[in-house]
N, CA, C and O atoms as a GROMACS GRO file, in nm:
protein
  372
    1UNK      N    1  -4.419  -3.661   2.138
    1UNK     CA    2  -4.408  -3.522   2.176
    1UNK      C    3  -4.538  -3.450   2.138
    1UNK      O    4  -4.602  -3.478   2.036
    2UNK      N    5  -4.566  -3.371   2.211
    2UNK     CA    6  -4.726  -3.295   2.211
    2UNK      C    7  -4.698  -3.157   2.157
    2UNK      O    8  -4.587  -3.105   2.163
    3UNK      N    9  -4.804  -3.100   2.103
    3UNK     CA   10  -4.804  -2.941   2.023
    3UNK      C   11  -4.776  -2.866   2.123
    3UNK      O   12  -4.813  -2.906   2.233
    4UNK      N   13  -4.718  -2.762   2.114
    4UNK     CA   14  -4.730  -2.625   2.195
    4UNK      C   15  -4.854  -2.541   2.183
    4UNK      O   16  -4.910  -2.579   2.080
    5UNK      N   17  -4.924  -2.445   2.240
    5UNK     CA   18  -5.044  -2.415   2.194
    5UNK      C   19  -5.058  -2.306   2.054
    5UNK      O   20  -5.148  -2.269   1.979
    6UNK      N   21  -4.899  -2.281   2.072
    6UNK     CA   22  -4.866  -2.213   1.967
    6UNK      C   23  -4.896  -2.226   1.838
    6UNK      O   24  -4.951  -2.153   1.755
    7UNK      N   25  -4.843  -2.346   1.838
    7UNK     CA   26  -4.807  -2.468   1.720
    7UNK      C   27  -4.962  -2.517   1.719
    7UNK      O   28  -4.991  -2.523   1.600
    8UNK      N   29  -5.049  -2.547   1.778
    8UNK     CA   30  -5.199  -2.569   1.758
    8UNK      C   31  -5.265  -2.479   1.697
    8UNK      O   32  -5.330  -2.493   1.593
    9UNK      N   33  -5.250  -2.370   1.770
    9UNK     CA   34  -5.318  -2.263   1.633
    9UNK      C   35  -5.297  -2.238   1.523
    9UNK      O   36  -5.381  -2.228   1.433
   10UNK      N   37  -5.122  -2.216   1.512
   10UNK     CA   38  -5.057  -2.229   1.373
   10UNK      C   39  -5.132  -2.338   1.280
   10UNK      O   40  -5.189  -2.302   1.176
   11UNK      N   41  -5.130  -2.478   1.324
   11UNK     CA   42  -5.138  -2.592   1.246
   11UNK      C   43  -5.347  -2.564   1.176
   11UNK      O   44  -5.399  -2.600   1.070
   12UNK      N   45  -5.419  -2.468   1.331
   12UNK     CA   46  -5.532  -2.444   1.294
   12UNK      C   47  -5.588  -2.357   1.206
   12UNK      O   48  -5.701  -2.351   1.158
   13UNK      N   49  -5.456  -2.268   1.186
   13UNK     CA   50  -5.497  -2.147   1.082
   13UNK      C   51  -5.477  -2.206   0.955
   13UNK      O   52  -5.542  -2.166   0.858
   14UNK      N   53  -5.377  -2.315   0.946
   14UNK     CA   54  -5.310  -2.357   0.855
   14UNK      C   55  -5.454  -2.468   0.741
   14UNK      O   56  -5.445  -2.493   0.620
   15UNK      N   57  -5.542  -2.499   0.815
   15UNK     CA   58  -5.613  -2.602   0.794
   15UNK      C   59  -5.753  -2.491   0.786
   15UNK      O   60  -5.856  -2.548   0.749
   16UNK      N   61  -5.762  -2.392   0.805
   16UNK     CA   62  -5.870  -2.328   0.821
   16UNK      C   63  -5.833  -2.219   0.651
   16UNK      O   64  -5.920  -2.170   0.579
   17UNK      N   65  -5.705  -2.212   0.634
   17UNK     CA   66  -5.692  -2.152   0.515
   17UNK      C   67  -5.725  -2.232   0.358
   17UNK      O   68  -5.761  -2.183   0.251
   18UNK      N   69  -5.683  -2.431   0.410
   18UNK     CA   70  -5.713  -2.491   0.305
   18UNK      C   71  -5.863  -2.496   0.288
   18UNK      O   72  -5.900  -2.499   0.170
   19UNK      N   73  -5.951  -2.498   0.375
   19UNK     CA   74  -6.054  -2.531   0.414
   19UNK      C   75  -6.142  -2.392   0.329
   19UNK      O   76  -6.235  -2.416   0.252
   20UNK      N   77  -6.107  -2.283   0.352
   20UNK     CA   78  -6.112  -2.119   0.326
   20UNK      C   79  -6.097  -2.157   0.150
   20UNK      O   80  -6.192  -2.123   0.080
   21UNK      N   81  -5.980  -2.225   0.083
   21UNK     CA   82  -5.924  -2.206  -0.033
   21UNK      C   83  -6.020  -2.304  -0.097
   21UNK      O   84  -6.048  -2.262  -0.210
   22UNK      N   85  -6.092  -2.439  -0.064
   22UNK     CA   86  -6.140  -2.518  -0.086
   22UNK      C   87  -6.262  -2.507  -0.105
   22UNK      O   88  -6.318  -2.581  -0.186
   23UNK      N   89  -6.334  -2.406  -0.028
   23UNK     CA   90  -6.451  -2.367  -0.029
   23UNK      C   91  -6.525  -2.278  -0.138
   23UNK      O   92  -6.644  -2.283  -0.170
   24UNK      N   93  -6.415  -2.188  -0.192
   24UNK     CA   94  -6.418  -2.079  -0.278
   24UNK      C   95  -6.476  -2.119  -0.384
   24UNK      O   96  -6.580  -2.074  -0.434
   25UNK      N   97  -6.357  -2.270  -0.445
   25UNK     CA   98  -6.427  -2.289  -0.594
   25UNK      C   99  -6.360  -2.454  -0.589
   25UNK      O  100  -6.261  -2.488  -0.653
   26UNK      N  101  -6.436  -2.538  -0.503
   26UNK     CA  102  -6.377  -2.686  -0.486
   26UNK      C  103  -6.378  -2.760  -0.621
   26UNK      O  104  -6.466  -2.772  -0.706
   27UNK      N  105  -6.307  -2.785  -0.617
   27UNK     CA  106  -6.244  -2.900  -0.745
   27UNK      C  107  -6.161  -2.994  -0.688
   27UNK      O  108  -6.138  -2.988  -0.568
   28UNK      N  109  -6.111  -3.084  -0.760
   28UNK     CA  110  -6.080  -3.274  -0.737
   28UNK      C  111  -5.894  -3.237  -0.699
   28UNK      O  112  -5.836  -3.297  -0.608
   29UNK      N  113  -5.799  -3.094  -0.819
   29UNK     CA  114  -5.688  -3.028  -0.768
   29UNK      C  115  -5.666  -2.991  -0.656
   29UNK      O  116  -5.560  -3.014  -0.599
   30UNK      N  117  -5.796  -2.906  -0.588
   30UNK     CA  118  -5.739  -2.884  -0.453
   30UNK      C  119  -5.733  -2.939  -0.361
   30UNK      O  120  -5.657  -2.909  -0.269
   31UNK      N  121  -5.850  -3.079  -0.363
   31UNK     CA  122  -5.869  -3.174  -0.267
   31UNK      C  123  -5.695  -3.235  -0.248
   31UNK      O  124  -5.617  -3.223  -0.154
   32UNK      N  125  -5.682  -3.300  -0.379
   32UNK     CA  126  -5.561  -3.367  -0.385
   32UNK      C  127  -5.434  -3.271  -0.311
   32UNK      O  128  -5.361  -3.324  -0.226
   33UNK      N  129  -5.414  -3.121  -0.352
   33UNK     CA  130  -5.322  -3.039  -0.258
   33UNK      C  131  -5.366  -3.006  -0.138
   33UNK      O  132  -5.273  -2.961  -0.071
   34UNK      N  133  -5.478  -3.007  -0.075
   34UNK     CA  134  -5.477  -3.034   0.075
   34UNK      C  135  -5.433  -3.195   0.115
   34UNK      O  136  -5.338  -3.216   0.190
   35UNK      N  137  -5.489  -3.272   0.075
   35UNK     CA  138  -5.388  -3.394   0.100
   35UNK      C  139  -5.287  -3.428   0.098
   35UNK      O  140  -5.259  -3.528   0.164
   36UNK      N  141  -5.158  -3.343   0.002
   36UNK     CA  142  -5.022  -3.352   0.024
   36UNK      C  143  -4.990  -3.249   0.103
   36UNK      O  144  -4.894  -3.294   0.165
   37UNK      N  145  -5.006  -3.150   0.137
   37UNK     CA  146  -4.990  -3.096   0.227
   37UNK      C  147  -5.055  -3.103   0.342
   37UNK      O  148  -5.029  -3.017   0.427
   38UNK      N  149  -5.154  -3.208   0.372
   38UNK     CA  150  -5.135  -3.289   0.514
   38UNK      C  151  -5.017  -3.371   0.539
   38UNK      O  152  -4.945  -3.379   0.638
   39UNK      N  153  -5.014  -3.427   0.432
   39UNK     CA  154  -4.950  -3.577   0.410
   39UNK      C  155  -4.751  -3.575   0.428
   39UNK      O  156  -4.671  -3.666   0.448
   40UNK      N  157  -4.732  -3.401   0.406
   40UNK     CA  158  -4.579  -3.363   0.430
   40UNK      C  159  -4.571  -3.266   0.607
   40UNK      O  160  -4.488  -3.196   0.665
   41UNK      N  161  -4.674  -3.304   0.626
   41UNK     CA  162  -4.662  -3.212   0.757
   41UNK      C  163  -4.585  -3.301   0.840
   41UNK      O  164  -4.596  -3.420   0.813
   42UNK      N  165  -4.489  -3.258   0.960
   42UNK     CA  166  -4.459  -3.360   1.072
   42UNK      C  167  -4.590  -3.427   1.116
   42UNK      O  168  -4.704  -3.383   1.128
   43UNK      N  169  -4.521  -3.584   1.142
   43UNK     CA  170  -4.614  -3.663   1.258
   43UNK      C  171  -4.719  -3.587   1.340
   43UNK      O  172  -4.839  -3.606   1.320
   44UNK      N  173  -4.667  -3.492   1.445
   44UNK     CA  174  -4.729  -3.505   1.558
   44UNK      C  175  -4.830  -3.373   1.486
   44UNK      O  176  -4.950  -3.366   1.510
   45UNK      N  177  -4.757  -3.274   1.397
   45UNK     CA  178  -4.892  -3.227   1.320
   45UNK      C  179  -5.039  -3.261   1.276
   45UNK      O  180  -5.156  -3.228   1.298
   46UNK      N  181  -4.944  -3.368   1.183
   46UNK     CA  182  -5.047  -3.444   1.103
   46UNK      C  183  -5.157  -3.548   1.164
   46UNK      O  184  -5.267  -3.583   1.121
   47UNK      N  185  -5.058  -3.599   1.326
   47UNK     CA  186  -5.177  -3.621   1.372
   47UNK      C  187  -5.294  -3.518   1.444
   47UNK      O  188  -5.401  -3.563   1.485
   48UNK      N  189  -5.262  -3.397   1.452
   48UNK     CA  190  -5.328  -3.332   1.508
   48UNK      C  191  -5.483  -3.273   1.439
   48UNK      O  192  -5.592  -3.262   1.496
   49UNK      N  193  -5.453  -3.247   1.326
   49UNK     CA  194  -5.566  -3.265   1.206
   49UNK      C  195  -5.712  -3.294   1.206
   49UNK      O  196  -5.810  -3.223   1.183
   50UNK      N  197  -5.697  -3.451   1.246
   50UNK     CA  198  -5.844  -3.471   1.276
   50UNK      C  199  -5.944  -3.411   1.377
   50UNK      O  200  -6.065  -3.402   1.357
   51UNK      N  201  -5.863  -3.361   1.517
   51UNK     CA  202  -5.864  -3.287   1.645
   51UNK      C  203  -5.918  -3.184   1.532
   51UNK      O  204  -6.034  -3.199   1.492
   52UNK      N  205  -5.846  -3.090   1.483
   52UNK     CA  206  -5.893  -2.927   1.427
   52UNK      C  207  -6.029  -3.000   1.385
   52UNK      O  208  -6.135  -3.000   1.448
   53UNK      N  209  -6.004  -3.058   1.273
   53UNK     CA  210  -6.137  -3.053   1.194
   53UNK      C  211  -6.267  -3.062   1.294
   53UNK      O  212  -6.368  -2.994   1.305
   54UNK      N  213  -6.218  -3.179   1.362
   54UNK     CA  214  -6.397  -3.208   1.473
   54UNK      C  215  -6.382  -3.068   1.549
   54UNK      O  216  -6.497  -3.029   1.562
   55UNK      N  217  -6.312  -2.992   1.596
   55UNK     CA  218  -6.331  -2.868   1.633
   55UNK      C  219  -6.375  -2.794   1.546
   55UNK      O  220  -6.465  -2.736   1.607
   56UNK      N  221  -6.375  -2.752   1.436
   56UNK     CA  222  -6.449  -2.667   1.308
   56UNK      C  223  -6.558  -2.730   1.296
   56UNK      O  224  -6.640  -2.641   1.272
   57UNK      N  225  -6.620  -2.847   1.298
   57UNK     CA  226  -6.716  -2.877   1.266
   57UNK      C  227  -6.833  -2.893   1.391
   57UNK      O  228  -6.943  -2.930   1.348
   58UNK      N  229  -6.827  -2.875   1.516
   58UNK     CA  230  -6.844  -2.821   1.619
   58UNK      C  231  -6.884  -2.690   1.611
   58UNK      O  232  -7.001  -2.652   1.624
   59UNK      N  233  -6.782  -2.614   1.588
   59UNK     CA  234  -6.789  -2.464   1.591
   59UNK      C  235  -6.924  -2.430   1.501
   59UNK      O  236  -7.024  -2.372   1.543
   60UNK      N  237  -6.906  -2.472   1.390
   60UNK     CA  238  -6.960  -2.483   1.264
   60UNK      C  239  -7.120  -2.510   1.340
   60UNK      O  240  -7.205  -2.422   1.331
   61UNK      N  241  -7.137  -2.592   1.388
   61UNK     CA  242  -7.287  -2.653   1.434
   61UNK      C  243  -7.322  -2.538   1.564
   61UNK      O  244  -7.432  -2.515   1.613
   62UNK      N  245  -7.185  -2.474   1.602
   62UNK     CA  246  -7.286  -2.347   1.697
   62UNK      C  247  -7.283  -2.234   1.676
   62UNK      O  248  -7.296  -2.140   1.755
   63UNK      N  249  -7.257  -2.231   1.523
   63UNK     CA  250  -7.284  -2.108   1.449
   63UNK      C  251  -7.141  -2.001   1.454
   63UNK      O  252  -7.155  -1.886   1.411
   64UNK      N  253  -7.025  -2.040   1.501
   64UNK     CA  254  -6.937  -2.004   1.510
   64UNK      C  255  -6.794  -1.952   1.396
   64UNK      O  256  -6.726  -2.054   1.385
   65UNK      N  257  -6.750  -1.877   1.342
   65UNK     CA  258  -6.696  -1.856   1.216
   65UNK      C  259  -6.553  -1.941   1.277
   65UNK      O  260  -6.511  -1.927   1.392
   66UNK      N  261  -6.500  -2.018   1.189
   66UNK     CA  262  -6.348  -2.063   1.155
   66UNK      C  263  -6.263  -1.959   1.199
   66UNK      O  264  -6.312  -1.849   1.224
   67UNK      N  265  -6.137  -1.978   1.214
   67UNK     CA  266  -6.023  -1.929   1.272
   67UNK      C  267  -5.990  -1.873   1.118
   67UNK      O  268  -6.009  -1.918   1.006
   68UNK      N  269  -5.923  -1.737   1.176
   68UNK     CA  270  -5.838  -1.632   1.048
   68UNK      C  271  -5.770  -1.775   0.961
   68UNK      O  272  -5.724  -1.864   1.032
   69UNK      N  273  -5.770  -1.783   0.890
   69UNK     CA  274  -5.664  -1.883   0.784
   69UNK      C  275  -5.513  -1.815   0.796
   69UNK      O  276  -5.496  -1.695   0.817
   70UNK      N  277  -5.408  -1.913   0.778
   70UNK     CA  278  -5.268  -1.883   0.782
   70UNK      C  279  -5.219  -1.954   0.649
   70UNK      O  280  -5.276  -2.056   0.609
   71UNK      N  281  -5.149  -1.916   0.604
   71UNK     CA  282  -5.057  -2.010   0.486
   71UNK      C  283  -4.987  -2.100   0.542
   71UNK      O  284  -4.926  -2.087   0.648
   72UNK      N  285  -4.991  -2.214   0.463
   72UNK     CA  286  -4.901  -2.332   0.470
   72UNK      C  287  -4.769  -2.290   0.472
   72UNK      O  288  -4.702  -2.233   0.386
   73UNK      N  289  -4.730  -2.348   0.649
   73UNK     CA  290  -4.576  -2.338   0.670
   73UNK      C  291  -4.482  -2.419   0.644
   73UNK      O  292  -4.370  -2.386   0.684
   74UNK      N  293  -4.502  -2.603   0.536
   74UNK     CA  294  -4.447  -2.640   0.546
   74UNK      C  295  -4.375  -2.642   0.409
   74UNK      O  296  -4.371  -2.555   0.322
   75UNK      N  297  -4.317  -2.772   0.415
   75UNK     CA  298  -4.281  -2.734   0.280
   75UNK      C  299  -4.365  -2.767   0.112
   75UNK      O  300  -4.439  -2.859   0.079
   76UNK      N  301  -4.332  -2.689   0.059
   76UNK     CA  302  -4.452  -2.732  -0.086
   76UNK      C  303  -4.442  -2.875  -0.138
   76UNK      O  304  -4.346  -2.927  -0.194
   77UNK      N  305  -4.541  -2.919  -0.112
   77UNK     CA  306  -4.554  -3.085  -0.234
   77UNK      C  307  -4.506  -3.042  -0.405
   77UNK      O  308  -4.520  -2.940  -0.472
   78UNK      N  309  -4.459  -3.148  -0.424
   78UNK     CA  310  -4.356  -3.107  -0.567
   78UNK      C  311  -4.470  -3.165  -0.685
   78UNK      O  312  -4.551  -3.254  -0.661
   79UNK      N  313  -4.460  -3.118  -0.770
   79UNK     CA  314  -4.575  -3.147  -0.892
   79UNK      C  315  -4.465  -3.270  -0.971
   79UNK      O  316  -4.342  -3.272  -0.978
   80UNK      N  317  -4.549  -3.350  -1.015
   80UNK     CA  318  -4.444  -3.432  -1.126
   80UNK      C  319  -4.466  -3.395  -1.245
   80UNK      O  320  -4.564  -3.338  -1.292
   81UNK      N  321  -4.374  -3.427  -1.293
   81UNK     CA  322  -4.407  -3.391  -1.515
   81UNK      C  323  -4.516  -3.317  -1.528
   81UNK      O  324  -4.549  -3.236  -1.442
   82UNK      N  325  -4.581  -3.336  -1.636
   82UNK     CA  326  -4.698  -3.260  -1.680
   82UNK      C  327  -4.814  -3.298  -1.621
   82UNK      O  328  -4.820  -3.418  -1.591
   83UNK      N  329  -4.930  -3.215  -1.590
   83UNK     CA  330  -5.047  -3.226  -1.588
   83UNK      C  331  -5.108  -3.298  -1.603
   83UNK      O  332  -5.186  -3.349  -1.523
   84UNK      N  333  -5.086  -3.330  -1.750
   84UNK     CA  334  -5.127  -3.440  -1.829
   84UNK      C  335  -5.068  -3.556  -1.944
   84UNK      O  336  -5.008  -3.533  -2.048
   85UNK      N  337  -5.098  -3.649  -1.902
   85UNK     CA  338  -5.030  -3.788  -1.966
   85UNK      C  339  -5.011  -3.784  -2.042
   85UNK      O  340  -4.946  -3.888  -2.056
   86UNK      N  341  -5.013  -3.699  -2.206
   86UNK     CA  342  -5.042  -3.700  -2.282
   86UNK      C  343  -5.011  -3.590  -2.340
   86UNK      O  344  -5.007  -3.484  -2.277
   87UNK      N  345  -4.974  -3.602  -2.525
   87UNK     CA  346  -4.993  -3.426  -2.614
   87UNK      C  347  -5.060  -3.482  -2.698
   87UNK      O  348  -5.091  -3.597  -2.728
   88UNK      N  349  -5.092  -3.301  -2.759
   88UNK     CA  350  -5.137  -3.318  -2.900
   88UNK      C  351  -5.033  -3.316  -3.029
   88UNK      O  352  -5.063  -3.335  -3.147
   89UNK      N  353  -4.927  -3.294  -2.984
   89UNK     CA  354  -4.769  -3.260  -3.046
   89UNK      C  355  -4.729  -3.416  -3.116
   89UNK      O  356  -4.710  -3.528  -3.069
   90UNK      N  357  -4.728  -3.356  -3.258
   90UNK     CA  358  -4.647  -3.494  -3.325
   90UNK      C  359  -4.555  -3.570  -3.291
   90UNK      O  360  -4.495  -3.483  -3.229
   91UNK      N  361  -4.478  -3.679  -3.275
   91UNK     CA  362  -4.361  -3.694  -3.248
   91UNK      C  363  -4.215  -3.641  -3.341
   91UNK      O  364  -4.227  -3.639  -3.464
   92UNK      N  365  -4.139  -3.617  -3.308
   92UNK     CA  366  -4.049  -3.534  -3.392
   92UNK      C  367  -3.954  -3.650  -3.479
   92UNK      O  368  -3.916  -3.763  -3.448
   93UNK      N  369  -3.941  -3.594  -3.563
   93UNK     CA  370  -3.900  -3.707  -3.684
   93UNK      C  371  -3.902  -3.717  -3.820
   93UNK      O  372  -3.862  -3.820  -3.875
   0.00000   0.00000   0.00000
């Protein structure tokens, strides 16, 4: 099943906002949350993706600004346990 053109822009604002959020102040966290939130999008989304990007990067080479950014419509990637592997906390005992 193919995008609506609707659903193409949506998915383009959507990728133009991570792209927008990524740019600001990139770190190794946000890389990883644009990747789960590719990675939970429907199929025919997620294949659509690579399409946006070579279009931004196109645009990009004719001097062209990115599409308004939209927030992620799907659903949120879930964090596991803590942050980090590890405390500084004694064990209790």
């Amino acid at each position: 099943m193919t995008l609506s053109e609707a659903d193409e822009r949506r998915v383009e604002g959507e990728v133009a906002g991570m792209i927008a959020d990524l740019r600001a102040r990139p770190n190794q966290e946000k890389e990883d949350r644009i990747g789960l939130e590719i990675a939970v999008m429907p199929e025919e989304e997620r294949a659509f993706v690579p399409t946006v990007l070579l279009r931004f990067v196109a645009a990009e080479g004719r001097g062209e600004p990115l599409p308004d950014p939209a927030p992620f419509s799907g659903p949120t990637p879930r964090r596991r346990g803590n942050r980090f592997g590890w405390t500084l906390r004694l064990p209790k005992g």
